[in-house]
N, C-alpha and C positions, 0 to 999 in steps of 0.2 A: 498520477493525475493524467485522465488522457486530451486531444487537444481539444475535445471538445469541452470539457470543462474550464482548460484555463481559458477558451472562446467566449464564454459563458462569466467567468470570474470577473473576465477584462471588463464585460459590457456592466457586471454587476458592480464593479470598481469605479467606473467613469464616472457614474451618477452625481454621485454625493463627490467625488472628488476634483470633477472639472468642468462642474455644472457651469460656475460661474466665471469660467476663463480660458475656454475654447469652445467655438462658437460650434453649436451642435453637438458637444460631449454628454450632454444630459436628454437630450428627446429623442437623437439618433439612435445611440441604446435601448431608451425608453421603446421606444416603437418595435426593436428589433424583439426585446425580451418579452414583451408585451403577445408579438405573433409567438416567439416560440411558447410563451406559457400555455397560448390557446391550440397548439397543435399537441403540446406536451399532456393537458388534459385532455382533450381529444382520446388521443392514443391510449393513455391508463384511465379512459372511464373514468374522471372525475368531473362531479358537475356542482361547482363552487355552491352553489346553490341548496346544495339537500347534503352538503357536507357536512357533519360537526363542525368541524375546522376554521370555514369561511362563510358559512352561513349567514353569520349576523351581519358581518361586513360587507358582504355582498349584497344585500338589500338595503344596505346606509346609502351605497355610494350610486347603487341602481336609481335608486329613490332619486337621487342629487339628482343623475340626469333625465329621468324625465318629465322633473320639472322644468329645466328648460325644452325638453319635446313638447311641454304641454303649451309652454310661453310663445311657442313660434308656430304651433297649430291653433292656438288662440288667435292668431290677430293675422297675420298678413301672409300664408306662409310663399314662398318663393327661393328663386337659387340662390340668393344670398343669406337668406333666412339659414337654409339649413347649411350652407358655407361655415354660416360663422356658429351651429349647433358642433359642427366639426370640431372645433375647439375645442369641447369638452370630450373628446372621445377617451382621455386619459380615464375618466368617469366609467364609461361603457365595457374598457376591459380589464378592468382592476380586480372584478372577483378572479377573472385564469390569473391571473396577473398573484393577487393575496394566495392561491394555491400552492403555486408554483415557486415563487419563496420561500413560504412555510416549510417544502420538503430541499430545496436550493441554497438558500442562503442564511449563511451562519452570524450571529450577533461578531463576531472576531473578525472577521471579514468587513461586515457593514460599517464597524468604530472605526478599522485603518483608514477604508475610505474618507469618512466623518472627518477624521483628523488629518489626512491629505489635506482633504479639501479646505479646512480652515486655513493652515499654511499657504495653500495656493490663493487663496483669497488674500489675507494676508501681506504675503508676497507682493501681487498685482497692485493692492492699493498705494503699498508703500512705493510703488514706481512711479501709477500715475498720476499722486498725488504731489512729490515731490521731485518727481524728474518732468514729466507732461505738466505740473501746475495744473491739473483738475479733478475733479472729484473723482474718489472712486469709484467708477463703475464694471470695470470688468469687462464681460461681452453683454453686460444686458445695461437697462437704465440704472441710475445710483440707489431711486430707493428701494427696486426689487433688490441689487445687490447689497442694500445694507441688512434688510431683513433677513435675507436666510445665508447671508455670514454669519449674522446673530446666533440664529437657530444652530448653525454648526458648531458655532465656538460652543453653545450651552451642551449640544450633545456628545464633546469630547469628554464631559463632567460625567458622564452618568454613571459609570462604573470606578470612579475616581478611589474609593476607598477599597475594593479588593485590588485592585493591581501589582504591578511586581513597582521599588522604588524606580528602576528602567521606566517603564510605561507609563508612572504618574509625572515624571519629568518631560514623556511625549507629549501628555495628555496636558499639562499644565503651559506647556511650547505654543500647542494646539490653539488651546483658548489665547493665549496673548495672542495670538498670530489674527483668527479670527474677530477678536476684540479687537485691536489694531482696525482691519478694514471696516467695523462697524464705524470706528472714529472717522477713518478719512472719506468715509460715504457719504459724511455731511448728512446724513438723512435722519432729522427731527426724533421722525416716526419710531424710526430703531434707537433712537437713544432713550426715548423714552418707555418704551419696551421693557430695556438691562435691567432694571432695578426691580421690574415685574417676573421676569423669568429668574434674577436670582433669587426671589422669595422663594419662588415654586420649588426652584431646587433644592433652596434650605430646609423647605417643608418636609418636601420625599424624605430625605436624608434623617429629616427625624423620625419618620414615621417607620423607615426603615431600620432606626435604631442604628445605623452608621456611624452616625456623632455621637459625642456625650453631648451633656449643658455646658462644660465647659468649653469645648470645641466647638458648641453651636455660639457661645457668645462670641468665641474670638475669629471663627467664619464671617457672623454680622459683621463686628469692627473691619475685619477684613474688608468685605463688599463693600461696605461705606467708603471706607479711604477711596478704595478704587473707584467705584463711582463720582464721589468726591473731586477726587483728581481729573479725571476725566471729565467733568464736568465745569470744570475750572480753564482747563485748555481753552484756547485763543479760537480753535475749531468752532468748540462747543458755544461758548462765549456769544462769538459773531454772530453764529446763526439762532440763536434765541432771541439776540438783540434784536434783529431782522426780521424777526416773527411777529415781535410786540410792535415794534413798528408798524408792520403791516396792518396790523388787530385795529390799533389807534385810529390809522388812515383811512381803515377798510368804507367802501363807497363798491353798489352793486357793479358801477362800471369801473373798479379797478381790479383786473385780472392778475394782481401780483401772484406769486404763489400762496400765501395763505387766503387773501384775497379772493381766489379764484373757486380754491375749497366752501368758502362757506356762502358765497354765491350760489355754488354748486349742489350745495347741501340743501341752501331754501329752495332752489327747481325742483330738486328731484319732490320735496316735501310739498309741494304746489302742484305737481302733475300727478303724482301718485294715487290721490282719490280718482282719477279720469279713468283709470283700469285697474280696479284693486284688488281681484281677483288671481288675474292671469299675466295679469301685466302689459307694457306694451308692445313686446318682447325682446328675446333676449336681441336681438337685431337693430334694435328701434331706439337705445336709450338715448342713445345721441340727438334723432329728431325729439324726442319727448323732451328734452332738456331747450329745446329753442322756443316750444310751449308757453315758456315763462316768460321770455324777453319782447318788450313791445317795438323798440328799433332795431332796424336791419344793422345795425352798426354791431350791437350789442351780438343778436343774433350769431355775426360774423365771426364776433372776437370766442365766443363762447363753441363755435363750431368745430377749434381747433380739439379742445377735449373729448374724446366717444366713449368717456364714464362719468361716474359723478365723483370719482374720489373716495369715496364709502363703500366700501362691499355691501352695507346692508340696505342702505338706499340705494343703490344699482341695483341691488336683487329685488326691491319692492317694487323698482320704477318698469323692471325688463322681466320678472317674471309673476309680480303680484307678491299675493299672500303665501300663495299656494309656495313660492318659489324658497319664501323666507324660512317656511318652516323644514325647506328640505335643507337649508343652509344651517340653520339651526343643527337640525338633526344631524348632519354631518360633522359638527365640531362639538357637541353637546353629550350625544350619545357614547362615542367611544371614551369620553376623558370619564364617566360614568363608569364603565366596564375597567377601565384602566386603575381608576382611583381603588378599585375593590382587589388589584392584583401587584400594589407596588411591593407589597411585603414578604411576597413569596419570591423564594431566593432563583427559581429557572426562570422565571419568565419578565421578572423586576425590571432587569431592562430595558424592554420592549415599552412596558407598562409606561415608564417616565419618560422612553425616547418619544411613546406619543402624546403624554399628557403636553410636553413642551412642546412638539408640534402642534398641536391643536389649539394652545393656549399664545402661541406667538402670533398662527395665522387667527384667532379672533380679536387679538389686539390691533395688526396690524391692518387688518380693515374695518378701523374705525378712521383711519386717513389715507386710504386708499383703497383700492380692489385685491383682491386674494387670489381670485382663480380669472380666467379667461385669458390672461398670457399664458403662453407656451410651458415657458421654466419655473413659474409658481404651481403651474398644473401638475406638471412631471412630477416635481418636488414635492409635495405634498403626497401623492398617490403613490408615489414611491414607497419614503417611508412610513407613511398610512400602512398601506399590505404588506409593508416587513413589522413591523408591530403586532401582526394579526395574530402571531403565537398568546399576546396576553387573550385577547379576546375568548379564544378556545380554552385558555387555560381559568378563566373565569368561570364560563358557564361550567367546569365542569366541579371546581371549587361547590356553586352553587347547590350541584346535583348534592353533593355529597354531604352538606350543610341539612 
């Protein structure tokens, strides 16, 4: 191996493995691998676009952004307009990006990282939950780091049943370590997640014919217990406690945390008709949200939020209709292509590493936002364009059908 490839290995390593525990390990890379993918297809004449390969992917993710192009030439455009279009640019070069993995990066490769990264997660929570006394969060906020510790721990599973007994004892480390920091992230959201994404896997797992019935019953008993359990902790306990309390209390002018969400939910649902095409853009959600409140008080308290909480009312408030359906199609479409290649034994993995990505990130922007931070953006289009081998290997299933 020469050193430009372990240069190459190292930035494809960091992703998934220290995304969520040193600051810049995940969009530093991202950025770096992102140019070389685009000078790399450059140089061999590939143009994602009219490839077998990346084709389909690349007008999913194109589509994404220019629906926010369209949201921010709708309505006011300016330097901050396209400042914050900037954001999305993970969006813009994900097809070199899906290319350039495809022939780059090896499933064996991507799991070590996977399962780094849960331990490292893991690891950090259990510090600064019980040596700092506060929630896990990592280097980012708690509930972006509860969610895709989630996502990691699930995707140390996905190859669980071919492994050497070595590697399912990594892989099984993995997930406790990962599970672990989903617990001490205190974050609602991802707990209520676990119990969704272990369906999905038990499902794969059948349809892959993995398990027997017998093993598929005593997998469920399994999850239940664990769920169970975990759900039972003093963690879990408190902060559910604390939720329904909230619900009880809830009054527009109290910006508890759940409090604050479904506040936030009726704005966006009350300004939303004002621009429902195009939205008010993607730069704008913030004032569209003050729309709603009749005192300055409220106004004030409400101004500290610049989303609504919601991924899908965020995208209906900042880019319209138009905006909803590219979000849609972003998470709707591949688990589509994905679902039709879980069974075939090369590309299987791929298939379920993205049906779980796509299926954790539409859960979890049902109480929060998905994309427009930095390291949900990275993370997603990451493993999005390393999953792109099932995509190719669908349509071609299809031809031959």
């Amino acid at each position: 191996m020469d050193k430009k490839e372990v240069i190459l290995n190292s930035l494809f390593f960091s992703v998934p493995a220290f995304i969520l525990v040193i600051p810049g390990a995940g969009e530093a890379p991202f950025a770096i691998i992102s140019l070389w993918s685009m000078f790399y297809c450059h140089k061999e004449k590939i143009n994602p676009f009219k490839c077998e390969h990346t084709k389909l992917f690349s007008f999913i993710v194109i589509a994404y952004f220019f629906t926010s192009f369209l949201s921010v030439i709708a309505s006011d455009p300016s330097l901050y307009a396209f400042k914050r279009l900037g954001t999305n640019f993970h969006f813009l070069v994900a097809p070199w990006l899906a290319a350039f993995l495809l022939k780059k990066l090896k499933f064996s490769a991507l799991s070590r990282s996977v399962k780094v990264g849960a331990i490292c997660a893991g690891l950090v929570a259990l510090v600064q939950y019980f040596y700092f006394d506060r929630r896990a969060g990592g280097v980012v906020n708690e509930i972006i780091f509860g969610d895709i510790s989630l996502l990691l721990a699930f995707f140390t599973l996905i190859n669980l049943f071919n492994e050497s007994a070595k590697e399912k004892i990594f892989s099984l480390l993995s997930f406790s370590f990962g599970l672990s920091a989903v617990i001490f992230s205190l974050s609602r959201g991802a707990w209520i997640v676990t119990p969704i994404l272990f369906s999905v896997l038990i499902f794969i797992w059948h349809k892959q014919g993995a398990i027997s019935k017998s093993s598929l019953i005593t997998i469920c008993m399994l999850a239940t217990v664990i769920i169970s359990t975990a759900g039972l902790s003093p963690q879990v306990q408190s902060r559910f406690k604390l939720m329904n309390s909230e619900i009880t209390g809830y009054k527009d002018t109290n910006f508890t945390s759940t409090g604050a969400r479904i506040t936030l939910w009726k704005a966006a649902l009350h300004v939303f008709p004002n621009h429902p095409i195009f939205g008010y853009g993607l730069h704008n959600t913030k004032l569209a949200a003050s729309d709603f409140f009749q005192s300055e008080k409220s106004k004030k308290s409400i101004a500290y939020y610049d989303h609504f909480h919601n991924e899908y009312l965020n995208t209906l408030v900042g880019k319209g209709l138009i905006g909803l359906l590219g979000l849609l199609g972003l998470f709707f479409v591949p688990i589509r292509f994905f679902l039709k290649n879980i069974k075939y034994d090369n590309e299987s993995n791929y298939a379920t590493l993205g049906i779980i990505l796509c299926i954790g990130y539409i859960f979890f922007g049902l109480t929060n936002i998905t994309f427009g931070h930095g390291i949900l953006n990275t993370f997603f289009v990451f493993v999005l364009a390393a999953c792109n081998h099932a995509f190719y290997t669908t349509s071609q299933i299809e031809i031959k059908e």
